[in-house]
mmCIF file of the N, C-alpha and C atoms, coordinates in Angstrom:
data_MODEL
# 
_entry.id   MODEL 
# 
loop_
_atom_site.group_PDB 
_atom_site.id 
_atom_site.type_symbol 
_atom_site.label_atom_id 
_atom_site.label_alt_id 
_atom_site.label_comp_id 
_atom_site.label_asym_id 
_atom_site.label_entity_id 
_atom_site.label_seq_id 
_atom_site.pdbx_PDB_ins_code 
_atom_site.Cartn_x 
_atom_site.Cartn_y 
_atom_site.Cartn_z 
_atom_site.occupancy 
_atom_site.B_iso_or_equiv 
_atom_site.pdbx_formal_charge 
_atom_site.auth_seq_id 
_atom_site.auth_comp_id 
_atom_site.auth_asym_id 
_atom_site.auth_atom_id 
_atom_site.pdbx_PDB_model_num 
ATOM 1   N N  . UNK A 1 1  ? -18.667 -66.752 -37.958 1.00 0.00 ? 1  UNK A N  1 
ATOM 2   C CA . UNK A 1 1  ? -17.871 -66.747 -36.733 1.00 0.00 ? 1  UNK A CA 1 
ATOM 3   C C  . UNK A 1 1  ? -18.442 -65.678 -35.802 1.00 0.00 ? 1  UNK A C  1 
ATOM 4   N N  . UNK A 1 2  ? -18.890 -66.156 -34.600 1.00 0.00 ? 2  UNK A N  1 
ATOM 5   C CA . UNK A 1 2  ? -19.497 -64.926 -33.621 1.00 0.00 ? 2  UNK A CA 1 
ATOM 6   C C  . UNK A 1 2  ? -18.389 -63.977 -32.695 1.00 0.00 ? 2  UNK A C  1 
ATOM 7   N N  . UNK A 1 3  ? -18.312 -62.963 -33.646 1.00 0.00 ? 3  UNK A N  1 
ATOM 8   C CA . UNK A 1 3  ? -17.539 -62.290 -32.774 1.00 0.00 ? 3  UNK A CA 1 
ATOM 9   C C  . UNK A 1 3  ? -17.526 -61.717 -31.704 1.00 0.00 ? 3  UNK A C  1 
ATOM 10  N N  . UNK A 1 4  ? -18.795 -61.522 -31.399 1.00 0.00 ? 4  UNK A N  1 
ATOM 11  C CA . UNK A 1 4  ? -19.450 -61.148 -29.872 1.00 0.00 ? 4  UNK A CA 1 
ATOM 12  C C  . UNK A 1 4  ? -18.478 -61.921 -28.732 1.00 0.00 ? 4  UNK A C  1 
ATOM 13  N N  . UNK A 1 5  ? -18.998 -62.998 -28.910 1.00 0.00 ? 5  UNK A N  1 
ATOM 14  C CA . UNK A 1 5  ? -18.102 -64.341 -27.799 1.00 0.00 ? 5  UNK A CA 1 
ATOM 15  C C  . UNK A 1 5  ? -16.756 -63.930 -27.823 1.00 0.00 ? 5  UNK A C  1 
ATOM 16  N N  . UNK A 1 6  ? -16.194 -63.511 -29.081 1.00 0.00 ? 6  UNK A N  1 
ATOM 17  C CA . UNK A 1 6  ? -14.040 -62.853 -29.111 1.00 0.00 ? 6  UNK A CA 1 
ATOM 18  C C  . UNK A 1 6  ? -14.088 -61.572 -28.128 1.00 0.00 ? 6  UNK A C  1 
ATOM 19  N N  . UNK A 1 7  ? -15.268 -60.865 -28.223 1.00 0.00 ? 7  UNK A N  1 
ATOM 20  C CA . UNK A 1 7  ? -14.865 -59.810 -27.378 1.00 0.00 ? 7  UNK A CA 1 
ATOM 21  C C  . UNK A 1 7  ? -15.329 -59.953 -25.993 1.00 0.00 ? 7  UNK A C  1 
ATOM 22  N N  . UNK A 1 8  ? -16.256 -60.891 -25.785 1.00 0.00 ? 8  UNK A N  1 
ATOM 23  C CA . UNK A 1 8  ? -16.579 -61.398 -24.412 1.00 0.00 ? 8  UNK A CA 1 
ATOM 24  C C  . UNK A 1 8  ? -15.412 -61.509 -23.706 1.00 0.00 ? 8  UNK A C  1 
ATOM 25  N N  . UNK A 1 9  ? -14.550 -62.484 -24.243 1.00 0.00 ? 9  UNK A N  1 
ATOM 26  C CA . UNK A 1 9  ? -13.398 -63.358 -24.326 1.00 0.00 ? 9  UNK A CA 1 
ATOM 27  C C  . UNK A 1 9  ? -12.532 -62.647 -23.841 1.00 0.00 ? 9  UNK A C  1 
ATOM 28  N N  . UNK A 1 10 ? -12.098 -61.429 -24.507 1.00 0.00 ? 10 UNK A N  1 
ATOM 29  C CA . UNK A 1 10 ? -11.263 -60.627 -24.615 1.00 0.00 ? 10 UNK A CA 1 
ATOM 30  C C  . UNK A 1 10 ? -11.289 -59.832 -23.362 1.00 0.00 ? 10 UNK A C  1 
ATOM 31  N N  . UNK A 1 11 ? -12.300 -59.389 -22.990 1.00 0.00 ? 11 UNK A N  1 
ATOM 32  C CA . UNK A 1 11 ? -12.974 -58.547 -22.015 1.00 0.00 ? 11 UNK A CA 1 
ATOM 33  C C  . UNK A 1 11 ? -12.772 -59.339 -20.828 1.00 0.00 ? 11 UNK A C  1 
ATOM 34  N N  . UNK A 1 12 ? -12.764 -60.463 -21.044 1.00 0.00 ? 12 UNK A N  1 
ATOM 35  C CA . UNK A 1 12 ? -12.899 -61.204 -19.627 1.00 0.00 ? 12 UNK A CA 1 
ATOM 36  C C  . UNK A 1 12 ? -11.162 -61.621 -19.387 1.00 0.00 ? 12 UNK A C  1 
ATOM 37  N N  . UNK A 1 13 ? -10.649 -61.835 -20.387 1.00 0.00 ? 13 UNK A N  1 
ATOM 38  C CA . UNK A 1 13 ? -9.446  -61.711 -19.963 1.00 0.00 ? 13 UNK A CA 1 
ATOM 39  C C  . UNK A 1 13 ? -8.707  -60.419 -19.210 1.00 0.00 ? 13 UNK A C  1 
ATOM 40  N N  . UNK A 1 14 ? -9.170  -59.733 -19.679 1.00 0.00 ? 14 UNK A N  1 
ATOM 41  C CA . UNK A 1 14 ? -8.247  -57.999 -18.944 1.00 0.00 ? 14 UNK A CA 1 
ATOM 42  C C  . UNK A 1 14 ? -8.620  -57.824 -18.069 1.00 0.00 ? 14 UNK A C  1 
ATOM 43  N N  . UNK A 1 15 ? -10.022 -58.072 -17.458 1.00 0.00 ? 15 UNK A N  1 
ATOM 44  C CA . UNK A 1 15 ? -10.633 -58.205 -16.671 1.00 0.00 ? 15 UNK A CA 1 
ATOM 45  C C  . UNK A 1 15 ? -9.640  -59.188 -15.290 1.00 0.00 ? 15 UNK A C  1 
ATOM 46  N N  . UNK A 1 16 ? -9.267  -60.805 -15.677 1.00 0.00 ? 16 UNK A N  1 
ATOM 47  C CA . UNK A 1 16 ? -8.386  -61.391 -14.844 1.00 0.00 ? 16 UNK A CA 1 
ATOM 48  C C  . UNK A 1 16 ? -7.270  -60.893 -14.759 1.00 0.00 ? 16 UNK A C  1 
ATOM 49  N N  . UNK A 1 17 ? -6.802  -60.331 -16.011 1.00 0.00 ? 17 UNK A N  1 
ATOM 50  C CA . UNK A 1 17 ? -5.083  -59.441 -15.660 1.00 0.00 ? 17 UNK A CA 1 
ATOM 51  C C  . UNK A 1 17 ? -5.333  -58.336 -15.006 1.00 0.00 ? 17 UNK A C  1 
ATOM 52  N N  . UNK A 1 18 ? -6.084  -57.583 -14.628 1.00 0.00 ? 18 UNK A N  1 
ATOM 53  C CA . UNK A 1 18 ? -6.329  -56.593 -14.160 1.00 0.00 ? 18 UNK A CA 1 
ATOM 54  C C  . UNK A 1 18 ? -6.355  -57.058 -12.498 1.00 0.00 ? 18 UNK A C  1 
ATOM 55  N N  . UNK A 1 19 ? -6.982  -58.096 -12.239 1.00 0.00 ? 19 UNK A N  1 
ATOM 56  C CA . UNK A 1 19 ? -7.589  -58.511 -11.018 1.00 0.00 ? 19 UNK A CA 1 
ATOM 57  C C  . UNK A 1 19 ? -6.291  -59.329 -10.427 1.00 0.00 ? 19 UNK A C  1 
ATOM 58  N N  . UNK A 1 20 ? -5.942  -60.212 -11.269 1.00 0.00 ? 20 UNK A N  1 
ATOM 59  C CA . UNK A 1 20 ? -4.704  -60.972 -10.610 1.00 0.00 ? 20 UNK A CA 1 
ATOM 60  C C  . UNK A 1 20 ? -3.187  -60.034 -10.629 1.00 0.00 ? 20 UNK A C  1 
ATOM 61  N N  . UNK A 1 21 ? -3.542  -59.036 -10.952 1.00 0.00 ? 21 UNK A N  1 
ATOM 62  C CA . UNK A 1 21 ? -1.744  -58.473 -11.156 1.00 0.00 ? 21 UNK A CA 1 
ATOM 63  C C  . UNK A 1 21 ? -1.275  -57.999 -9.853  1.00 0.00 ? 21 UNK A C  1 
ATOM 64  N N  . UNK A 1 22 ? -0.395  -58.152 -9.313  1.00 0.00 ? 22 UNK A N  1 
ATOM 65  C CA . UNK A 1 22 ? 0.562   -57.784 -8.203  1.00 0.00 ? 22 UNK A CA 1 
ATOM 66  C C  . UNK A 1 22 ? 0.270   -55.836 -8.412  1.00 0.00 ? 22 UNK A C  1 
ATOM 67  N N  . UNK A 1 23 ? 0.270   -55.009 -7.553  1.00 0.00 ? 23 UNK A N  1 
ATOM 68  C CA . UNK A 1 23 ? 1.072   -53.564 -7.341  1.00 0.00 ? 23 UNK A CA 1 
ATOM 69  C C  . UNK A 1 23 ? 1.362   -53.162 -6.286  1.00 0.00 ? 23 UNK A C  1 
ATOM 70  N N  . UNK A 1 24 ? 2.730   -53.075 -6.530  1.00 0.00 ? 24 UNK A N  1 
ATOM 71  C CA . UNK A 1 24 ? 3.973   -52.618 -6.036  1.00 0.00 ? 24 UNK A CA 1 
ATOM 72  C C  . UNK A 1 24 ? 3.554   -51.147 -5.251  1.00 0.00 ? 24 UNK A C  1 
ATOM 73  N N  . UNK A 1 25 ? 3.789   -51.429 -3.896  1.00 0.00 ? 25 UNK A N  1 
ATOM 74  C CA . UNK A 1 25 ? 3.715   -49.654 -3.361  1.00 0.00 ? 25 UNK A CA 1 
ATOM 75  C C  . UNK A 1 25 ? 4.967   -48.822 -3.876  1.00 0.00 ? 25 UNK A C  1 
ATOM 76  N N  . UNK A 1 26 ? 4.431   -47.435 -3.842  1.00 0.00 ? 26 UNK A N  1 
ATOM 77  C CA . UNK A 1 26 ? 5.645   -46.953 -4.129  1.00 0.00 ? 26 UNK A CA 1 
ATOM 78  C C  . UNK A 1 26 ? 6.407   -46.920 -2.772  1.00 0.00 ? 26 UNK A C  1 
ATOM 79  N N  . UNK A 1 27 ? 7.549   -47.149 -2.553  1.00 0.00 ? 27 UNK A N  1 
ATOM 80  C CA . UNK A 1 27 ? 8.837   -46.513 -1.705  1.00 0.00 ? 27 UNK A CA 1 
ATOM 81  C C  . UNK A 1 27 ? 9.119   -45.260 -1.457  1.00 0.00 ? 27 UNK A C  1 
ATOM 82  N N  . UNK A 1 28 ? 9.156   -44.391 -0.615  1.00 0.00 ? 28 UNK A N  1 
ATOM 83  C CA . UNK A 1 28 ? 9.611   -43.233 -0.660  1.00 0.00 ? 28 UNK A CA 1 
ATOM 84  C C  . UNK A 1 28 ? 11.238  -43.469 -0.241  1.00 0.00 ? 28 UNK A C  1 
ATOM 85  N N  . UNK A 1 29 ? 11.648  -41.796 0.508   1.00 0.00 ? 29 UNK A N  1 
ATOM 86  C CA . UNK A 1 29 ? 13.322  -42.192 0.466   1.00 0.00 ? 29 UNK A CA 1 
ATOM 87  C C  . UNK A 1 29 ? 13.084  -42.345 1.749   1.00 0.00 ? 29 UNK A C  1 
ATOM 88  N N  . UNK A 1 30 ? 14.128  -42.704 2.739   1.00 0.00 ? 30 UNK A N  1 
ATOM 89  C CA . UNK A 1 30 ? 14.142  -43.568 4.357   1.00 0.00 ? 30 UNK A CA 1 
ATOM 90  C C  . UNK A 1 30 ? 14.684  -41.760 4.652   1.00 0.00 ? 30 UNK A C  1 
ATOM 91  N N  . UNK A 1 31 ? 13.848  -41.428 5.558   1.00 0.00 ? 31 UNK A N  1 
ATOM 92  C CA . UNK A 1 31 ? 14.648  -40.058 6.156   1.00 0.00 ? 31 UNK A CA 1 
ATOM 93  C C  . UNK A 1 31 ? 15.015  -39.845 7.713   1.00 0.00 ? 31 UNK A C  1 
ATOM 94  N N  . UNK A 1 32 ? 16.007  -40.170 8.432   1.00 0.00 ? 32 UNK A N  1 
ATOM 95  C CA . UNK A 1 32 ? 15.869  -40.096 9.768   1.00 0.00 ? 32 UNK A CA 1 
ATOM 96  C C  . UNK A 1 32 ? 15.694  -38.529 10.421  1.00 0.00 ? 32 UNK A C  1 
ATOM 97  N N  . UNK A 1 33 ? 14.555  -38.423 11.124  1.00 0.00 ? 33 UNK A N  1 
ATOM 98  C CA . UNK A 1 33 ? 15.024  -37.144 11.225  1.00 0.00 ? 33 UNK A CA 1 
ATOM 99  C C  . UNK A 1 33 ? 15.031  -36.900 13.073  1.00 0.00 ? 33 UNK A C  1 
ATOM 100 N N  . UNK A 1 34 ? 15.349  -35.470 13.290  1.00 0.00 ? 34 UNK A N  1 
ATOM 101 C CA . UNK A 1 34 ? 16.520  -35.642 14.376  1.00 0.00 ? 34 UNK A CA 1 
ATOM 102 C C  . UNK A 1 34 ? 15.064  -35.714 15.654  1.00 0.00 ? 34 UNK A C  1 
ATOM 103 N N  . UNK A 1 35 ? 15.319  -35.872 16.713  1.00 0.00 ? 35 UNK A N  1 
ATOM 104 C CA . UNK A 1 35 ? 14.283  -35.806 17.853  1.00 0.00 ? 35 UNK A CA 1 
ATOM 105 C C  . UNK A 1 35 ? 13.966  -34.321 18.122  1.00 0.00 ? 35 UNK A C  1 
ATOM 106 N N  . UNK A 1 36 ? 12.828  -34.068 18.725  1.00 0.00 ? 36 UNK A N  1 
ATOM 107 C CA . UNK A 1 36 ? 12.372  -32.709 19.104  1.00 0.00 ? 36 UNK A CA 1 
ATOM 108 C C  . UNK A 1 36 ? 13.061  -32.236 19.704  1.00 0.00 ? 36 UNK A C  1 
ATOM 109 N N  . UNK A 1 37 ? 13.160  -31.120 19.855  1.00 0.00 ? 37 UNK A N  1 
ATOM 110 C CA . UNK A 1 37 ? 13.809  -30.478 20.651  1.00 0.00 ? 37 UNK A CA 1 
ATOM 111 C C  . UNK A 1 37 ? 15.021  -29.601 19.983  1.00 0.00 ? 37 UNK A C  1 
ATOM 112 N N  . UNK A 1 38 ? 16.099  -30.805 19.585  1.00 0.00 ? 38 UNK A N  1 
ATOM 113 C CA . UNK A 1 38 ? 17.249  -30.527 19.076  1.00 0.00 ? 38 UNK A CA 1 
ATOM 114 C C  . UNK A 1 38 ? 17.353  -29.567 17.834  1.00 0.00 ? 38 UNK A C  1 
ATOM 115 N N  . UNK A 1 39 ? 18.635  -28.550 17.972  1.00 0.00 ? 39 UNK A N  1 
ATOM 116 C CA . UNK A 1 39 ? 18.685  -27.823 17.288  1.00 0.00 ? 39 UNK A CA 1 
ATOM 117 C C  . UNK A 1 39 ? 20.090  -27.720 16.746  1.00 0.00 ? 39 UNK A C  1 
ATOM 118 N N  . UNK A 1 40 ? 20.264  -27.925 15.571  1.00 0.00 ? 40 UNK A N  1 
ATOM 119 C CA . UNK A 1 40 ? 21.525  -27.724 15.061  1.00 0.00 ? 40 UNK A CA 1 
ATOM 120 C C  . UNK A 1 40 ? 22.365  -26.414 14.698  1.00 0.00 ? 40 UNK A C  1 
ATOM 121 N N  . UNK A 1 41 ? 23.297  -26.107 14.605  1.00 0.00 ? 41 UNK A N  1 
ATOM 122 C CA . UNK A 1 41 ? 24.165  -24.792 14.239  1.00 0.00 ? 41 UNK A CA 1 
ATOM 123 C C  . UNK A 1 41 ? 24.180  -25.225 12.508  1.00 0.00 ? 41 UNK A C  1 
ATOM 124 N N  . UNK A 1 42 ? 23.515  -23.767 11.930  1.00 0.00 ? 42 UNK A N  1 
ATOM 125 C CA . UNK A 1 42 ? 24.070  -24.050 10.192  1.00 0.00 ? 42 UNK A CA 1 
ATOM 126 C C  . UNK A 1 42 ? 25.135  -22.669 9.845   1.00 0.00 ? 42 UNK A C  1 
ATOM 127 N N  . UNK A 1 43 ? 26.133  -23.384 9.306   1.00 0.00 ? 43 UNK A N  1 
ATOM 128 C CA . UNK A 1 43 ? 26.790  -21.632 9.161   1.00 0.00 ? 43 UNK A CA 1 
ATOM 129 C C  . UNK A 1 43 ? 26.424  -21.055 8.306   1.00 0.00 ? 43 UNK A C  1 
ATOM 130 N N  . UNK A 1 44 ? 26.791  -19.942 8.029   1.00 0.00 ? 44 UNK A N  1 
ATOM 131 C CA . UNK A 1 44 ? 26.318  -19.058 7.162   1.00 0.00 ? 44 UNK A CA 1 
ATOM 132 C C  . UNK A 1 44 ? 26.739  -19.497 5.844   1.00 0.00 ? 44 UNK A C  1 
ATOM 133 N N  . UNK A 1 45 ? 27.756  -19.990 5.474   1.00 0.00 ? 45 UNK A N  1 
ATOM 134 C CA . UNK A 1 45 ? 28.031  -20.351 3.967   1.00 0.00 ? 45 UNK A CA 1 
ATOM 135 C C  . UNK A 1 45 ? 27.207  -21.625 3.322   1.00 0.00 ? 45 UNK A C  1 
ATOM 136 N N  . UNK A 1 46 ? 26.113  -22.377 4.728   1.00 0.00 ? 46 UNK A N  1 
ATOM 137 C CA . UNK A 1 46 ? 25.301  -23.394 4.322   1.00 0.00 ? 46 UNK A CA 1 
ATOM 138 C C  . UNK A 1 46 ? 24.099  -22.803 4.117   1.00 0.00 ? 46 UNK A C  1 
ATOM 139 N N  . UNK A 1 47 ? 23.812  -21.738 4.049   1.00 0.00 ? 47 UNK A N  1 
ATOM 140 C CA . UNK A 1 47 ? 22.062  -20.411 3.807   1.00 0.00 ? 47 UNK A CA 1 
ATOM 141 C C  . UNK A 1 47 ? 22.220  -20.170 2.753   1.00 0.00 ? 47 UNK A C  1 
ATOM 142 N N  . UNK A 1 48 ? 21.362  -20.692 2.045   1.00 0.00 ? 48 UNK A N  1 
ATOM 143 C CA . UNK A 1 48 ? 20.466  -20.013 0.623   1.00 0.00 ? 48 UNK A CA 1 
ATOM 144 C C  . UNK A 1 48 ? 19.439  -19.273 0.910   1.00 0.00 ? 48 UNK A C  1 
ATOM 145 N N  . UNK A 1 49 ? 19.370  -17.919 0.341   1.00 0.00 ? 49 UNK A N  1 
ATOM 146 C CA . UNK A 1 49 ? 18.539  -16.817 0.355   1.00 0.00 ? 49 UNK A CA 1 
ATOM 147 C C  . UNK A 1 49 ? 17.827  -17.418 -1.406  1.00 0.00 ? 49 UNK A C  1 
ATOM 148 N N  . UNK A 1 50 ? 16.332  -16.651 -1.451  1.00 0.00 ? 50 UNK A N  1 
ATOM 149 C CA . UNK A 1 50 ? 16.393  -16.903 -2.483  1.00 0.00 ? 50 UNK A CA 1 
ATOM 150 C C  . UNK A 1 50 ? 14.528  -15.833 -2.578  1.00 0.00 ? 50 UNK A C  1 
ATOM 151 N N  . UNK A 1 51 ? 14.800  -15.424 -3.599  1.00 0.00 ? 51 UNK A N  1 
ATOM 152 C CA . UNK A 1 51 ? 13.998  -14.184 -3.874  1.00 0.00 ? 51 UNK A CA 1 
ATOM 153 C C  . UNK A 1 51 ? 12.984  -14.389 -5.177  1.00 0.00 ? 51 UNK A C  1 
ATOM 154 N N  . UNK A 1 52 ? 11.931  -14.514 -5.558  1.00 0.00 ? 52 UNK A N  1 
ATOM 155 C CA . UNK A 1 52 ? 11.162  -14.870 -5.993  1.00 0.00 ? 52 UNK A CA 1 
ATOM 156 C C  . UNK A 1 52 ? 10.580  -13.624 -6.443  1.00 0.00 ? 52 UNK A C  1 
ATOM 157 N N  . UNK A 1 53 ? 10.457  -12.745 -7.946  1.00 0.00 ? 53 UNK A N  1 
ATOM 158 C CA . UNK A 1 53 ? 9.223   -11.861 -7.996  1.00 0.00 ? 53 UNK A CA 1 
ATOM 159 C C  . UNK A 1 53 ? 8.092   -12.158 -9.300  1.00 0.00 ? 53 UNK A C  1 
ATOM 160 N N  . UNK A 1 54 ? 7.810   -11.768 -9.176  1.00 0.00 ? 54 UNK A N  1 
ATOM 161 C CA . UNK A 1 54 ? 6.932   -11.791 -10.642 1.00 0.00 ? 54 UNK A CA 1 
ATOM 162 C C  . UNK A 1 54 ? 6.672   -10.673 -11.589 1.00 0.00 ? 54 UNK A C  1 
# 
């Protein structure tokens, strides 16, 4: 039995699944963000400080 030709075979198949398969973009998340210019008020109890040392 020539096994050469099974792995030909084989090879040439992954080869078409590889080639015919669909991929999917990834999606990120939808973000509206506000027009230039504009500036919002954040109060103070919406501020995270945050301190980093090593």
């Amino acid at each position: 039995m020539p096994t050469s030709s099974m792995a030909d075979i084989a090879f040439l198949l992954l080869i078409f699944f590889l080639v015919t398969t669909i991929f999917d973009e990834e999606k990120g998340l939808s973000i509206v963000l506000p027009e230039q210019g504009e500036e919002a008020e954040v109060s103070q109890k919406n501020v995270l400080h945050l301190t980093i040392q090593q």
